[in-house]
C-alpha positions in Angstrom: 0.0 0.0 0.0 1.3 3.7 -1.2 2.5 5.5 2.3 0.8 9.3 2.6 2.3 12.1 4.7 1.0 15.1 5.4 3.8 18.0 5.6 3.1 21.4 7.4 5.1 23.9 6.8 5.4 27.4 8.9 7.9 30.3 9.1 9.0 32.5 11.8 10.9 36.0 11.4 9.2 38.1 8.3 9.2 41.0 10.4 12.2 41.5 11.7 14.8 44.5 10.6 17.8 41.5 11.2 18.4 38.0 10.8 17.4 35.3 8.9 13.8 34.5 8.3 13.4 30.4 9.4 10.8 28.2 7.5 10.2 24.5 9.0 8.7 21.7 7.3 7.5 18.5 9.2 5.5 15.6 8.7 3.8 14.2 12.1 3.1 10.2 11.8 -1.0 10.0 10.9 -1.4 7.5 13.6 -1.1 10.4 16.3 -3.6 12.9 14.2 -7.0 13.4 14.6 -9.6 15.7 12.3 -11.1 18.8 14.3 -14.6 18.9 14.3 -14.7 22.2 12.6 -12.9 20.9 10.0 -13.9 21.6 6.6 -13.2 18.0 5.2 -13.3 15.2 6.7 -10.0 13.7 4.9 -7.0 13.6 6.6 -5.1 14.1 3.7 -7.0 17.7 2.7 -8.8 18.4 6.5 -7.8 22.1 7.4 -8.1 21.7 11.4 -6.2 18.9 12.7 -5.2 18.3 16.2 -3.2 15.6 17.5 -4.7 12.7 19.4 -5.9 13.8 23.3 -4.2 11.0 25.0 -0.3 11.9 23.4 1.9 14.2 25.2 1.9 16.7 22.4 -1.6 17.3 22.4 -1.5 20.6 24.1 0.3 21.6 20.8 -0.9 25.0 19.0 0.8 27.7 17.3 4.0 28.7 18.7 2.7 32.7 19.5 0.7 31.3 22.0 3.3 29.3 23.2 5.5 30.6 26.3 9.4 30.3 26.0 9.7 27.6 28.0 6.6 25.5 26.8 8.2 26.4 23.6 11.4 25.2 24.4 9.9 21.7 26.1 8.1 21.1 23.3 10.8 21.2 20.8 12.7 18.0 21.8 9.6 15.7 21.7 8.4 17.2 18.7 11.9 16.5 17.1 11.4 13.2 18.8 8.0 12.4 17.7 8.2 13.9 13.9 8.6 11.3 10.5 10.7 13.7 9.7 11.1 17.6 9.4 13.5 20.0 7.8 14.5 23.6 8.8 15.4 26.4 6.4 17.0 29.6 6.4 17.2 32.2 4.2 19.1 35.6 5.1 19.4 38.8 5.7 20.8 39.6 2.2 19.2 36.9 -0.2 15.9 38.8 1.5 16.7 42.0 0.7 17.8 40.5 -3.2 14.2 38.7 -3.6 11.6 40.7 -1.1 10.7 39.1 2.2 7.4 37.2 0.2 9.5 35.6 -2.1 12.2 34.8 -0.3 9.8 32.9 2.6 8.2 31.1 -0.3 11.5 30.0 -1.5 12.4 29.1 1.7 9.1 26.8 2.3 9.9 25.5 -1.1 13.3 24.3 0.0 12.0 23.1 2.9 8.9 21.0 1.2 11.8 19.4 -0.8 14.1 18.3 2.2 11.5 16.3 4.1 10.1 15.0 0.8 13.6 13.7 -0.3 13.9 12.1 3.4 11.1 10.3 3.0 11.4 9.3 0.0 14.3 7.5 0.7 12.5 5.5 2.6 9.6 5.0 0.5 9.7 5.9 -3.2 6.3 5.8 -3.9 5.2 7.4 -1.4 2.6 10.5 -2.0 2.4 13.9 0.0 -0.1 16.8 1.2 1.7 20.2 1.9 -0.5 22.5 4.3 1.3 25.7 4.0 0.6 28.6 7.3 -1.1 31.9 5.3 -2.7 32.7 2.6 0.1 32.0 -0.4 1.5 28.7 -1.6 5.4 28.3 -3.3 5.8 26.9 -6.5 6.4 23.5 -6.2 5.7 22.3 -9.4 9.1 22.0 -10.9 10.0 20.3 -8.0 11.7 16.7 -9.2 8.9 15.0 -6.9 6.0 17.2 -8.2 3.9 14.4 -9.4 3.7 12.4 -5.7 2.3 16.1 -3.9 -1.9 15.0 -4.6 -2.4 17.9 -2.7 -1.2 21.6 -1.5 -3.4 24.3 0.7 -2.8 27.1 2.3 -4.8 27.7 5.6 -5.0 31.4 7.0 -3.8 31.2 10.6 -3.2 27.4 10.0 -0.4 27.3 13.0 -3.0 27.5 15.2 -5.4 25.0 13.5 -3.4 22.2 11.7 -0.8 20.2 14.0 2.1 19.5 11.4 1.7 23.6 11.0 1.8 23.9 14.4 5.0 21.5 15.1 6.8 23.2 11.9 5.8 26.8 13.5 7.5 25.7 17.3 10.6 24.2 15.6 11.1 27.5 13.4 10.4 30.1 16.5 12.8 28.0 19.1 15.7 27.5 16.2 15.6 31.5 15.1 15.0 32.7 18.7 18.0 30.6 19.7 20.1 31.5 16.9 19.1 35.1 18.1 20.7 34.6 20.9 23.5 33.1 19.8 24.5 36.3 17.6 23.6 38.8 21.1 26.6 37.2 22.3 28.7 38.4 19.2 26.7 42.1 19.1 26.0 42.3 23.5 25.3 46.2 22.8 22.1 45.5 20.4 19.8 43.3 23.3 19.1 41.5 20.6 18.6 38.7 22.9 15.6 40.4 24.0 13.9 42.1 20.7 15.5 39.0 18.3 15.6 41.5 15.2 12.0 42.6 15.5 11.6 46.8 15.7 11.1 47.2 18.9 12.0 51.3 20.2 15.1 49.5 21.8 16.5 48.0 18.7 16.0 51.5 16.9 17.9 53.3 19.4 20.9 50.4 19.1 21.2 50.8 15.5 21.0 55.2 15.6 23.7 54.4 18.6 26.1 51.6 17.2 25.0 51.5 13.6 23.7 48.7 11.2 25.3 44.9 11.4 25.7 42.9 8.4 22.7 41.2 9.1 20.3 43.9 9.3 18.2 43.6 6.4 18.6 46.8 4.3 15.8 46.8 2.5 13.9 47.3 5.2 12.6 50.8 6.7 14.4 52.2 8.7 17.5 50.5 8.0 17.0 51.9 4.4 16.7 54.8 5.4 19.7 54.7 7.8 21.8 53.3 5.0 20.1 56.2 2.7 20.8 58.8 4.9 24.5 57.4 5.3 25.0 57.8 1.5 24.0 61.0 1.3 26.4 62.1 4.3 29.2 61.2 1.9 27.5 62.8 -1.6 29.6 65.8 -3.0 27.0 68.1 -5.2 29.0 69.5 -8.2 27.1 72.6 -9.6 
């Protein structure tokens, strides 16, 4: 019999003025899932609200935002643990500001949808696929090498919160960039980016008018443009 797994696939980190933006893709055994009732079909392979089964220890799983740090954090190893499979992505600071923050998450999912495909499909060659996607835009995955074994992709608006494989792919993003944020604090201590992790916050503004903008900050962003604008134009000679 052909095997089917359903991959969810979240991101973490459009927002921010720094860093890269993480995308996860993850594929949850089916044996653990369970349809929502307010589900809009009632196949597994296309429902839009799935939850995972009320006896497992992840069932208290839901979209990372609503998640505290530390739930977050003890959730990440048994999701790791309990996943098929899952794949992490990360696309940065520059290659956004070459594509657009859109286009560079969907390439990004895109990449990602391809990793845990190919892991699987080591194991099982035949095997065929679902991609929920968290939003309201799909990637192109049509000239992946694989195409033809995906029977089905969906986006679901707020899906993090609503499909489990979207909601493990959305923890696993926000604890690996969070972390990774933390990581780089250590390198920059005078940015707290510990604290803000690249999102605009008045105390990251006042780091980068104070200390000036890291190779990460992404500079097509306001008001990092602007910064990097406004530091051009301190070095423009007008010739009349």
């Amino acid at each position: 019999m052909t095997k089917h797994f359903i991959i969810g696939v979240d991101e973490v980190g459009r927002g921010p003025l720094l860093g890269d933006v993480v995308v996860c893709a993850l594929i949850f055994d089916k044996a653990i899932l369970s349809i929502k009732e307010d589900s809009l079909s009632t196949d597994l392979h296309t429902a839009d609200s799935v939850g995972i089964s009320h006896n497992h220890p992840l069932s208290a799983l839901t979209d990372s935002k609503k998640l505290s740090e530390k739930k977050r954090e003890a959730l990440f190893s048994l999701i790791e643990q309990t996943a098929s499979a899952h794949q992490v992505v990360k696309i940065s600071a520059s290659l956004i500001d070459q594509l657009n923050i859109l286009q560079a998450t969907l390439l990004g999912m895109k990449q990602a949808v391809a990793g845990v495909m190919a892991q699987m499909l080591a194991q099982y060659p035949t095997a065929t696929f679902s991609v929920m996607v968290d939003g309201n835009k799909l990637p192109v995955l049509f000239d992946l090498p694989n195409y033809q074994q995906i029977t089905h992709e969906q986006a679901i608006v707020k899906g993090d919160g609503k499909h489990a494989c979207i909601s493990g792919a959305s923890v696993i993003a926000k604890v690996t960039r969070d972390r990774d944020m933390v990581a780089l604090s250590k390198l920059y201590p005078d940015y707290g980016i510990e604290q803000h992790k690249g999102y605009p916050t008045a105390a990251h503004i006042q780091a980068i008018e104070h200390y000036g903008i890291l190779p990460m900050h992404r500079k097509s962003f306001a008001p990092i443009k602007q910064r990097v604008l406004d530091k051009k134009g301190e070095h423009t000679v007008n010739i009349w």
